[in-house]
C-alpha positions, 0 to 999 in steps of 0.5 A, a space after each residue: 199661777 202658770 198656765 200649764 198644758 192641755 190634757 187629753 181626756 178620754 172618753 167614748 160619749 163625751 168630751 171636757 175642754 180643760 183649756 181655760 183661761 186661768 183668771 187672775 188670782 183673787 182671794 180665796 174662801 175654802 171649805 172642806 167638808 164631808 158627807 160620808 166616811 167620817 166615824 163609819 167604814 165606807 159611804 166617803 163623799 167629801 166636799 171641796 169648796 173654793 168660793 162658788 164652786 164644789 168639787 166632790 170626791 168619791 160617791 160611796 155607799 157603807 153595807 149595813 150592819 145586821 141591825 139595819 134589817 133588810 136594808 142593802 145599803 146605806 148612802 150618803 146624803 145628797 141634798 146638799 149637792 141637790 140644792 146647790 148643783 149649779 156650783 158642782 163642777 164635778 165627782 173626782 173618783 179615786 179608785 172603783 171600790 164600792 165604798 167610793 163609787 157606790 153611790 153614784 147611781 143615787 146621785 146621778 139620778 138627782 144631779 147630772 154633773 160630770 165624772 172624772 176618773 181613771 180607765 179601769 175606775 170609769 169601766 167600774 162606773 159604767 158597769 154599776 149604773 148598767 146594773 142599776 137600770 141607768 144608761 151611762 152614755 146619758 152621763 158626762 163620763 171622763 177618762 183621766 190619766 194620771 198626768 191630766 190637769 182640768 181647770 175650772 177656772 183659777 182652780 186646777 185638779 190634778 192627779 198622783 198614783 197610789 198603791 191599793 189593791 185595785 190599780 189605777 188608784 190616785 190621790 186627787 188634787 185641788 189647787 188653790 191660790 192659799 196651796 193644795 187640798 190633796 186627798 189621797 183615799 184609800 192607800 199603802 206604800 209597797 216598794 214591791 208593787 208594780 206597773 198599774 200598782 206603784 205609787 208616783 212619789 215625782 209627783 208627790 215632790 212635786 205636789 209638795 214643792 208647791 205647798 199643801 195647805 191640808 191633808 185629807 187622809 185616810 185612817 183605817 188602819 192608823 192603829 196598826 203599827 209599822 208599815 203594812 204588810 207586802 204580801 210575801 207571807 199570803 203568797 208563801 200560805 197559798 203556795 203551800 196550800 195549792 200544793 196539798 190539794 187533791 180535789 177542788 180548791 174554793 177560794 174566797 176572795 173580794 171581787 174587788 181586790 184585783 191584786 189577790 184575784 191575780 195572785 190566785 190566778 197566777 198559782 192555778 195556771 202554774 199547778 195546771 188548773 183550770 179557774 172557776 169564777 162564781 158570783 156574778 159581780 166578780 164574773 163582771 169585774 173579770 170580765 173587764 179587767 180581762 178585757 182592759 188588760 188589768 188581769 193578766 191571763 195567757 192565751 193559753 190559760 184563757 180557755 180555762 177560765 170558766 164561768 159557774 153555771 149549770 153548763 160546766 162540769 162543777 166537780 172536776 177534781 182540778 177546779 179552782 173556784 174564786 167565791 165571792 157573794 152578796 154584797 161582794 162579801 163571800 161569806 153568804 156564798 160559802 155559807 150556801 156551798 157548806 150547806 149544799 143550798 147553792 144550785 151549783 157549787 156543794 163543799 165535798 170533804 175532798 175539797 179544800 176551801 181558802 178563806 183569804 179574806 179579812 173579816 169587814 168590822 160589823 161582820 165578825 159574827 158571820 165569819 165565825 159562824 161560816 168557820 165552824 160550818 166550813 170545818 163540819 163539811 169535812 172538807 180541808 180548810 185553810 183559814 189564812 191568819 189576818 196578820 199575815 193578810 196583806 193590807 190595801 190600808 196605810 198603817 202608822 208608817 205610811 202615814 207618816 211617810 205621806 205626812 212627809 213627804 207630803 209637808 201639809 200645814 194641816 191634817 184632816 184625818 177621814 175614811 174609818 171610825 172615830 176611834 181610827 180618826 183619833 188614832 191618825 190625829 195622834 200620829 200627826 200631833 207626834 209628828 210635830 204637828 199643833 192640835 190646832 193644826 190637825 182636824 177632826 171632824 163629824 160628818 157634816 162639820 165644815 172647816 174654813 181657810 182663808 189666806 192659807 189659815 183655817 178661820 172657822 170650824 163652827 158650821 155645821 150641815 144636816 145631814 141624813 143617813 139614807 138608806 137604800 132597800 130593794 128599789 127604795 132609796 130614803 123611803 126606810 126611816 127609824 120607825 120602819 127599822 124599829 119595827 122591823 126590830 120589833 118583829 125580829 125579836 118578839 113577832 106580829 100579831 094580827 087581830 081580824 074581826 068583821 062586823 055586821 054594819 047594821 048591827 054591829 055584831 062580830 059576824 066573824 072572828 075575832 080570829 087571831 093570827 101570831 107569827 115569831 110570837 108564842 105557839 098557840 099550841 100550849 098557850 090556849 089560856 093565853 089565846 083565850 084571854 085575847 079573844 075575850 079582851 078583843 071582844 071586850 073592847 069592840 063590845 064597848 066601841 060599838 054601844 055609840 052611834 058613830 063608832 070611832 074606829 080609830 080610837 077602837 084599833 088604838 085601844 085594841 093595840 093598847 090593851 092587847 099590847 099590856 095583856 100579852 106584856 103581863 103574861 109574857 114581857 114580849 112586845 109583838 107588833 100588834 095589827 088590829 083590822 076591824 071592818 063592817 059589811 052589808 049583810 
């Protein structure tokens, strides 16, 4: 392998020294593999392993679907790279989406291995573990530039830009002996885009003259046909509503997607009005890009860009507020503003209210649902059709072109559901490729190459799905989620009976307490009969001289519960508390 030259990394609390020896070429073992991504949308962790030592691509987290009840996130499980830290050489970031930086909190508090990712990726980093309680200079943080090499050894990592819809996105490349494991993470090809956006198709030659042995591509979008929309069409709808508005215009947006953050901005600034952001991740996403050069502002308009607080005037006629909400999503915040329950921003039939933003799968309900409250406002809304949308996501064409140009003896279709997966695979096998040469996997499915063939595809590691909630990290399981099910759908009931510890008698209650069950007003007979069972069954407990006070609850849980399933076919969760007392 030739030596190539020295990068320069930037980075203000640490330094990497890429100038390694490169070792003689030995044969190399390769496994591939992935802890994330694969048959869900987000939460894209995959694992590049050449004989001892791992590189990690991408740390994200998935939000979880209205099932997953209280639950904030959902991440990949780390305990594989736990046990084997000694061999992480390091978290390679594509670009600062939290579907791919998300989980770098929960990771970094187990393992402290470095990260390397571009300026505006690594600025994202840092602003995620701030809010997270953690203090980045403690972390081996790298600033790449897309012409870096790293070297670990005989291995070499390397970089092309990729077209999304936040810049300073790339593809990440793994040089082996047997060719290149490239995955290229979330991306479009826009002849169109610019500057930070544009695609590096050089280094893709270049990349491809040297010979890739496998492909990891994304795929949520393989079933859309053709290429993926530039934009034109979005443009030409928000110019057009921009000009028909009279009073405020709220527009929701992504906090994340730069490119139409831009857009609104540039169409305020050109009708004279002044920019309202609301919503405090997108607030610190402005902030810098503002201030890294990533959001282009004039000086002139700078006074004018304002942050939503009770400080402002919320109602000039000339506002136009950018919304997002939680989890980054803006339906929560335009439900609260359509329902006068936000504290600074209520939706006014003279407000006009864009909604550009597509519907993430699993949340189509509560988009419909903010549609029909939006529309009852009166206000004037401007719900863009998805299809004209642009997409940040290759479809079928792109695919193809990367597949082209990129010349891969195999394809591992990765990032969206198995349906997506699916879809990719068929799209390579049209291309020409065999079967046996484009690989779908499960998360946790290991796939091995030696000498440029793939060798086996029967390991398998276990893994979890980690759930996130509040300041817990694993602590919810299936049980915690069932119950809370349980008590969504049919309610609690508590029984609470105190006993006298000398004689055994019910001194207090038996009370009990039903909360998202039945009223007890016109449910007396129901009631009544609980109160005689519950004083049947301590009755019966208490005749021995020891009293098994956790064979009582479990009867007591038994017996109520086949009680109130006769008489109403609900199943509440069911707290019996029976304490004695000196009296």
């Amino acid at each position: 392998m030739n030596r190539c030259q020295k990068c320069n990394l930037l980075s203000s609390d640490s330094s990497f020294d890429s100038d390694k020896n490169v070792s003689s070429v030995v044969e190399q073992k390769i496994k591939v593999f992935a802890l994330g991504g694969l048959d869900e949308n987000g939460k894209n962790l995959y694992v590049v392993e050449v004989n001892d030592k791992i590189f990690v691509l991408d740390a994200g987290l998935k939000y979880p679907t209205e099932d997953l009840l209280g639950v904030d996130a959902v991440i990949p499980d780390f305990t594989y790279l736990k046990e084997n830290v000694s061999r992480v050489q390091g978290i390679f970031l594509s670009h600062g989406h939290e579907d791919h930086i998300g989980a770098l909190p929960q990771l970094l508090s187990l393992i402290n291995v470095p990260i390397y990712g571009t300026r505006l990726t690594m600025a994202l980093v840092e602003d995620s573990l701030s809010e997270n309680g953690l203090d980045f200079k403690n972390y081996k943080l790298y600033k790449i530039r897309e012409n870096n090499e790293l070297f670990f050894g005989d291995i070499k990592v390397t970089f092309f830009k990729t077209t999304h819809s936040i810049p300073d996105s790339v593809a990440i490349c793994i040089h082996t002996t047997d060719g290149v494991i490239v995955y290229t993470s979330d991306f479009t090809f826009d002849q169109s885009a610019k500057g930070r956006y544009q695609t590096n198709y050089a280094r893709i030659s270049e990349i491809s003259k040297e010979g890739v042995l496998c492909l990891l591509s994304e795929s949520i979008n393989a079933e859309k046909s053709g290429h993926t929309s530039t934009g034109s069409s979005l443009t030409y709808e928000l110019e057009e509503a921009f000009s028909r508005a009279e009073g405020r215009i709220i527009c929701s947006l992504y906090s994340s997607d730069l490119h139409r953050i831009q857009l609104v901005i540039d169409l305020a600034i050109q009708n004279g009005r002044k920019i309202a952001i609301i919503g405090r991740k997108m607030q610190r996403i402005v902030d810098i890009s503002v201030k890294l050069g990533y959001l282009r502002i004039p000086k002139s308009a700078l006074m004018n860009l304002l942050y939503i607080d009770e400080k402002n005037d919320n109602n000039l006629s000339n506002l136009v507020v950018l919304a997002t909400g939680n989890r980054y999503e803006p339906f929560n915040a335009l439900i609260r503003m359509a329902k006068h329950q936000d504290r600074l921003i209520h939706i006014e039939k003279s407000d006009t209210v864009i909604v550009a933003t597509a519907t993430i799968p699993g949340n189509e309900i509560k988009a419909d649902r903010t549609l029909d409250l939006l529309y009852r406002t009166g206000a004037s809304v401007v719900a863009i059709n998805k299809n004209l949308l642009p997409s940040s996501h290759a479809s079928s064409e792109d695919l193809k072109l990367m597949m082209n140009l990129l010349k891969p003896q195999y394809i591992m279709p990765v990032i969206g559901e198995y349906r997506n997966l699916v879809a990719h695979a068929k799209i390579a096998e049209k291309m020409g490729y065999n079967t046996e040469n484009v690989i779908l996997l499960d998360n946790g499915d290991v796939v091995e190459f030696q000498q440029g063939e793939l060798v086996n595809h029967t390991e398998h590691i276990q893994i979890d799905q980690v759930l996130v909630d509040g300041l817990g990290v694993g602590d919810i399981g299936s049980v915690v989620l069932r119950d809370r099910q349980l008590m969504a759908n049919d309610g609690i009931i508590v029984v609470i009976a105190n006993l006298n510890k000398n004689t055994k008698e019910i001194v207090a209650g038996p009370q009990i307490v039903s909360k998202g069950f039945v009223y007890e007003k016109g449910n007396e007979e129901l009631y009544a009969a609980l109160d005689e069972l519950v004083r049947n069954i301590i009755g019966q407990f208490v005749t021995e001289q020891y009293v098994n006070w956790q064979g009582l609850r479990q009867e007591l849980r038994d017996k109520i519960g086949k009680l109130l399933f006769n008489k109403t076919k609900r199943k509440p969760i069911i707290i019996p508390i029976v304490e004695e007392f000196n009296l």
